[in-house]
SEFI-974500 format. One line per 5 residues: their letters; for each residue x, y, z of C-alpha. Coordinates in Angstrom, 2 decimals. Layout:
a = X Y Z | ...
This chain:
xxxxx = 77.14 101.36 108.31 | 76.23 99.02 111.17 | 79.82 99.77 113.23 | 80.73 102.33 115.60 | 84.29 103.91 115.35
xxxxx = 85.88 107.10 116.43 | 85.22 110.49 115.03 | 88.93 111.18 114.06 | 90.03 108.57 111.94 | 93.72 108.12 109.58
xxxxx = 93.30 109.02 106.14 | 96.58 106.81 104.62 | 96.78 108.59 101.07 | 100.29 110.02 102.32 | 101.57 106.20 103.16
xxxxx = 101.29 104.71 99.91 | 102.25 108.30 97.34 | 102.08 111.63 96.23 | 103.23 113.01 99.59 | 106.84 112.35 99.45
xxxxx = 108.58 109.41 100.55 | 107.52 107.89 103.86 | 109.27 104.80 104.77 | 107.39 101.40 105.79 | 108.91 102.01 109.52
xxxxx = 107.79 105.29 109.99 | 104.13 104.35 108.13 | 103.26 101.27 110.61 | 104.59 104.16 113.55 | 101.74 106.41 112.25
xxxxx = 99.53 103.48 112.09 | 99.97 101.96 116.04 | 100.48 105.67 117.25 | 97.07 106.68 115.40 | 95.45 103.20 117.04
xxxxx = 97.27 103.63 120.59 | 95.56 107.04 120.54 | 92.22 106.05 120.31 | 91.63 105.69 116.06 | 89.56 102.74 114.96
xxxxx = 88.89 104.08 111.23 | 91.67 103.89 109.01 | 90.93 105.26 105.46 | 93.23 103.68 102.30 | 92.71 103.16 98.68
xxxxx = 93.77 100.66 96.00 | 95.39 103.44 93.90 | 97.48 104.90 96.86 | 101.36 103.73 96.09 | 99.73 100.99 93.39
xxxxx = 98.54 98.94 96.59 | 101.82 100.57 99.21 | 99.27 102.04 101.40 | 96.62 98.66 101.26 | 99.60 96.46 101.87
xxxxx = 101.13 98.33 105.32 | 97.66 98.64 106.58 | 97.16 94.90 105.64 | 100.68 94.59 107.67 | 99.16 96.94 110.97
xxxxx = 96.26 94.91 110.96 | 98.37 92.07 111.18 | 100.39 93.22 114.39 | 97.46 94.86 116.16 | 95.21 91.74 115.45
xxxxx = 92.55 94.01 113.96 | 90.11 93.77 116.78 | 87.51 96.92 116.96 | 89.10 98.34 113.92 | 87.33 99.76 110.78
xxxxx = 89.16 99.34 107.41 | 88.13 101.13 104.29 | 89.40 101.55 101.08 | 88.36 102.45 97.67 | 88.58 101.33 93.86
xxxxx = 88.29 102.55 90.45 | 91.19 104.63 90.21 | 93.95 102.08 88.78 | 91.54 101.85 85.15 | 91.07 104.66 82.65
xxxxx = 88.05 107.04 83.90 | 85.40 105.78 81.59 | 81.88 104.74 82.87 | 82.36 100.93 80.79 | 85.35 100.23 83.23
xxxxx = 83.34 100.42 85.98 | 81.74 96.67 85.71 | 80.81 94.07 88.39 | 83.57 91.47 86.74 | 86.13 94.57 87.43
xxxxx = 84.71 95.52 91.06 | 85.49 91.63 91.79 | 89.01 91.67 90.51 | 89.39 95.06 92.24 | 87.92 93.51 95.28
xxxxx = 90.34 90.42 95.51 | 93.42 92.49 94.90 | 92.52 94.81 98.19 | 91.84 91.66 99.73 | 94.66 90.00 99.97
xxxxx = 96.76 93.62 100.03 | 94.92 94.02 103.01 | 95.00 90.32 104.68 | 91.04 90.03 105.33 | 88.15 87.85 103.70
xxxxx = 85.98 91.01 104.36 | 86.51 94.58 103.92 | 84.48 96.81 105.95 | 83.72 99.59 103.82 | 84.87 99.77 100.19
xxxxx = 84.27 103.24 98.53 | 84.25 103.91 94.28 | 86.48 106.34 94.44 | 85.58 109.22 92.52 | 84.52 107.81 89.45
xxxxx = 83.09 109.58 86.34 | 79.96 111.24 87.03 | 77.61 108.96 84.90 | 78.60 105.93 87.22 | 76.17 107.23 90.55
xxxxx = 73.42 107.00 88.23 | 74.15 103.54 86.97 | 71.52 100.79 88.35 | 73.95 97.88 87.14 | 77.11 98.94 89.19
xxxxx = 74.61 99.23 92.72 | 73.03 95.64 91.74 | 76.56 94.56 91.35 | 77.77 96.32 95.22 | 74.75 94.72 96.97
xxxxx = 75.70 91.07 95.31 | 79.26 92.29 97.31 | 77.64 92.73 100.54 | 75.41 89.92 100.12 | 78.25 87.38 99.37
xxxxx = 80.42 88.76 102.21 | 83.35 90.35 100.33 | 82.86 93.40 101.77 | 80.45 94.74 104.74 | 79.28 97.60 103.16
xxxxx = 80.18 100.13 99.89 | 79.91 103.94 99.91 | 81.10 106.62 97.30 | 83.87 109.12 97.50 | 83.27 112.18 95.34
xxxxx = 84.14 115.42 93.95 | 80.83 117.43 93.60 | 77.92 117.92 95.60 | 75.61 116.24 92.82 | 77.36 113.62 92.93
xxxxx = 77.07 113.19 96.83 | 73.47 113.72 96.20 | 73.07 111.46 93.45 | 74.85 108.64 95.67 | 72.93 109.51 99.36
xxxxx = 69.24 108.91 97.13 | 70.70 105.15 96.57 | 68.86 102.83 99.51 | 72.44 100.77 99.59 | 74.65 103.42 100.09
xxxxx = 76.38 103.48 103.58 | 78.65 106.40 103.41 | 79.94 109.70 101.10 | 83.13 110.76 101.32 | 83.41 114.20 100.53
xxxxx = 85.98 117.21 101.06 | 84.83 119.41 104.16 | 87.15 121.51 106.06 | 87.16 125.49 106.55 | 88.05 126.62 103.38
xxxxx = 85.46 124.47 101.55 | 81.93 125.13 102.84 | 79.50 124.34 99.85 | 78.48 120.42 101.22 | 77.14 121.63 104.98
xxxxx = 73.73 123.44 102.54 | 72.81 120.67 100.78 | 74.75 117.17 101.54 | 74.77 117.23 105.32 | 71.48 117.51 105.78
xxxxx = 70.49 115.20 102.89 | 72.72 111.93 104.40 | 71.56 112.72 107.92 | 68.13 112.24 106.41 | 69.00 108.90 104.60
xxxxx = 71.04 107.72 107.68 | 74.33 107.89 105.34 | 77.42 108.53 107.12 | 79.70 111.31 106.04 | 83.33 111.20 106.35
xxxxx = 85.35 114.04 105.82 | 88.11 114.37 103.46 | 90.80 117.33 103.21 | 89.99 118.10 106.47 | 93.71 120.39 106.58
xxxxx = 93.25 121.74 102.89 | 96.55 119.37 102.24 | 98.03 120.80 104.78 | 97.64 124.54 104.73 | 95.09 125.00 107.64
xxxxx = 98.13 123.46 109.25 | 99.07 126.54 109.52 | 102.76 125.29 108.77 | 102.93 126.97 105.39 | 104.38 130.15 103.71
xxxxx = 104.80 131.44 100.54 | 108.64 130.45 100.81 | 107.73 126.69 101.59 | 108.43 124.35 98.75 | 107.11 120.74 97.90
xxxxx = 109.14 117.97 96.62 | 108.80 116.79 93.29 | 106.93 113.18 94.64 | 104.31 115.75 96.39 | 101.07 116.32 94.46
xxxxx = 101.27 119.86 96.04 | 104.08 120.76 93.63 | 102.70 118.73 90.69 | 98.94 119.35 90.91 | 98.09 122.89 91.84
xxxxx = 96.53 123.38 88.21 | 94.92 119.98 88.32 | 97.42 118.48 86.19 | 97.35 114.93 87.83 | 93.82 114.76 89.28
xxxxx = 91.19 116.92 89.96 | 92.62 120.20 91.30 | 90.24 120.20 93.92 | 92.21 117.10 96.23 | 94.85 119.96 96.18
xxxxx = 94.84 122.07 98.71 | 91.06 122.00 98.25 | 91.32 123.98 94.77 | 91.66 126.70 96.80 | 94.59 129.19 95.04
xxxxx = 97.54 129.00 96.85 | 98.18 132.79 98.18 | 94.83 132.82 98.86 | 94.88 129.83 101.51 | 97.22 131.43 103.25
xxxxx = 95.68 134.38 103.30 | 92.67 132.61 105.10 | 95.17 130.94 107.08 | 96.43 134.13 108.56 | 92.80 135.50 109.07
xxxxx = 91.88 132.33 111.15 | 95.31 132.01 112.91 | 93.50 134.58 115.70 | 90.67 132.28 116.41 | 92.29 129.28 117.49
xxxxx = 92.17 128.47 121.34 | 95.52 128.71 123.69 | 94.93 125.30 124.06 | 94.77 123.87 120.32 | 97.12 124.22 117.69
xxxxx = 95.57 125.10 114.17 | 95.21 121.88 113.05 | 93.37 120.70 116.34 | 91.69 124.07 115.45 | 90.76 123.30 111.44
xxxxx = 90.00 119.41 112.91 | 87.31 120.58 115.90 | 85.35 122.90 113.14 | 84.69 119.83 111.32 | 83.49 117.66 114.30
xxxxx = 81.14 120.41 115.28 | 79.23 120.14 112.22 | 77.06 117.65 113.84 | 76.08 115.64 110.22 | 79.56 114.45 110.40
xxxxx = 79.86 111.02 111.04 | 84.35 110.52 110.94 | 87.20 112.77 109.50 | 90.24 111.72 107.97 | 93.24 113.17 108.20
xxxxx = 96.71 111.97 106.96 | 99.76 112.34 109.25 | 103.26 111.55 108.39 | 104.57 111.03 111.70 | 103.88 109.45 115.18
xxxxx = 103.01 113.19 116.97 | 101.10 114.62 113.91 | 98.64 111.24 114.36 | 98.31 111.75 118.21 | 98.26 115.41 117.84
xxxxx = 95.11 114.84 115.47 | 93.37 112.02 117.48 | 93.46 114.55 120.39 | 91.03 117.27 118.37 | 88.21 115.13 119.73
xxxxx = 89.12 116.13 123.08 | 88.88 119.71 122.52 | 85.70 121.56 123.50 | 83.40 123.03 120.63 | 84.61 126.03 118.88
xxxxx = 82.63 129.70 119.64 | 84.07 131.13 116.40 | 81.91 129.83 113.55 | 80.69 132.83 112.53 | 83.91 134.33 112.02
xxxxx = 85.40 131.00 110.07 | 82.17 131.90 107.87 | 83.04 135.13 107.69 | 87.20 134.25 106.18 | 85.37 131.80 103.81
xxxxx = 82.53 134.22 102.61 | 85.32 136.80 101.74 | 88.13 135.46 100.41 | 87.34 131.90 99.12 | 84.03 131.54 98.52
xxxxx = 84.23 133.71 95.46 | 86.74 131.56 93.84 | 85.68 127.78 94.92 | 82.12 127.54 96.06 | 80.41 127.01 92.60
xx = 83.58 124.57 91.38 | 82.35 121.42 93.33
């Protein structure tokens, strides 16, 4: 992507929706406590809150003055999920809305954010990204997806600077194929889910409830979006299960999270992950997995997965 930026970033999903109600306070607190603690790449989309999310990062930018900080959002999501909306007249309306939600001329990375499979493949909406980059509305465009074929299918396109893609310990399947492929192409890979919407938290129970805003209550069968943003389509009982068997393998000095975090950055293909926090300590507590040392327990994370998930997610996505 041409820009360097630490290897924990802010995913800011949970700012704009679908998490429950954070208020614009306690968002820009998670913003300058994520910054003060060392994050330079904030993560935001165009869909999150209808433009919430855009607009308080826009806001943070303003107050920190934006210097050595990566922005990137995505687009595509606000239209009906059909290959014709996905035009270069649309990308530019798109583009000027995030724009000025955001307060920049240029946006440093924007992302098509999981659009219908057909799109990756289409030469018109890549000749229409590079125009982007060439007349400085944004600095660079990547894909977020669902599948691995689709990560493939974007990391074989010369302009493509990044793939977002859901990688944490209960979803394995894009270290065998997608890793290796961007490290190849010099794509950058920034990791999604990294908590499994929380559960590798290691917060949850089978007695904890969601509210009726939180896409963890509405979406466990995939009724909103695709099931697999969801507590990485991973069944609920079983997560914890997982949970439980990993729970022995963190360190005395990490808390699960830190733990779940650190597996990711030891994949050494990964270029940033993003995880959401909803409060001052959770974004500190997350910028501080970079500082723990690498993790001696891979095999037996494999091991949990191989078992008890792998059986019922590996060949979804």
């Amino acid at each position: 992507m041409g820009r360097s930026f630490g290897v924990v970033g802010l995913g800011c999903w949970q700012l704009g929706a679908d998490w429950g109600q954070v208020d614009e306070a306690d968002a820009l607190a998670v913003l300058h406590a994520a910054a003060d603690a060392g994050v330079t790449f904030f993560d935001t989309a165009d869909v999150y809150g209808d433009g919430r999310s855009e607009s308080l990062v826009g806001r943070f930018l303003a107050e920190r003055g934006g210097e050595g900080i990566t922005v990137a959002t995505k687009m595509g999501r606000r239209v009906d999920q059909v290959p014709e909306n996905y035009t270069g007249e649309n990308f530019l309306a798109w583009n000027d809305r995030s724009r000025r939600n955001l307060g920049v001329d240029t946006i440093d990375l924007v992302q098509l954010h999981c659009p219908p499979t057909p799109v990756y493949s289409t030469d018109e909406v890549f000749d229409a990204l590079d125009s982007m980059v060439g007349s400085g509305r944004i600095g660079a465009y990547g894909v977020s997806v669902e599948t691995v074929e689709e990560a493939l299918t974007a990391i074989a396109r010369p302009g493509v600077a990044s793939v977002q893609i859901i990688l944490n310990a209960l979803r394995h399947k894009p270290l065998e194929r997608v890793l290796p492929a961007a490290a190849e192409a010099g794509v950058a890979i920034i990791a999604r889910v990294p908590l499994a919407s929380g559960l590798l938290s290691g917060r949850y129970t089978a007695e904890t409830s969601f509210g009726a805003d939180d896409h963890r209550n509405y979406n466990r069968a995939g009724e909103a979006f695709d099931v697999g943003e969801t507590f990485s389509g991973v069944p609920y009982d079983t997560g914890l299960a997982a949970v439980e068997r990993l729970r022995p393998l963190v360190p005395q000095d990490a808390t699960m999270a830190q733990f779940a975090l650190r597996w990711i950055l030891d994949q050494p293909q990964v270029t940033t992950v993003i995880p959401g926090a909803r409060n001052p300590e959770q974004a500190r507590a997350n910028a501080a997995a970079a500082e723990i040392a690498p993790l001696s327990s891979h095999d037996e994370v494999r091991a949990v997965y191989d078992e008890l998930v792998r059986p019922v997610v590996h060949d979804r996505w």
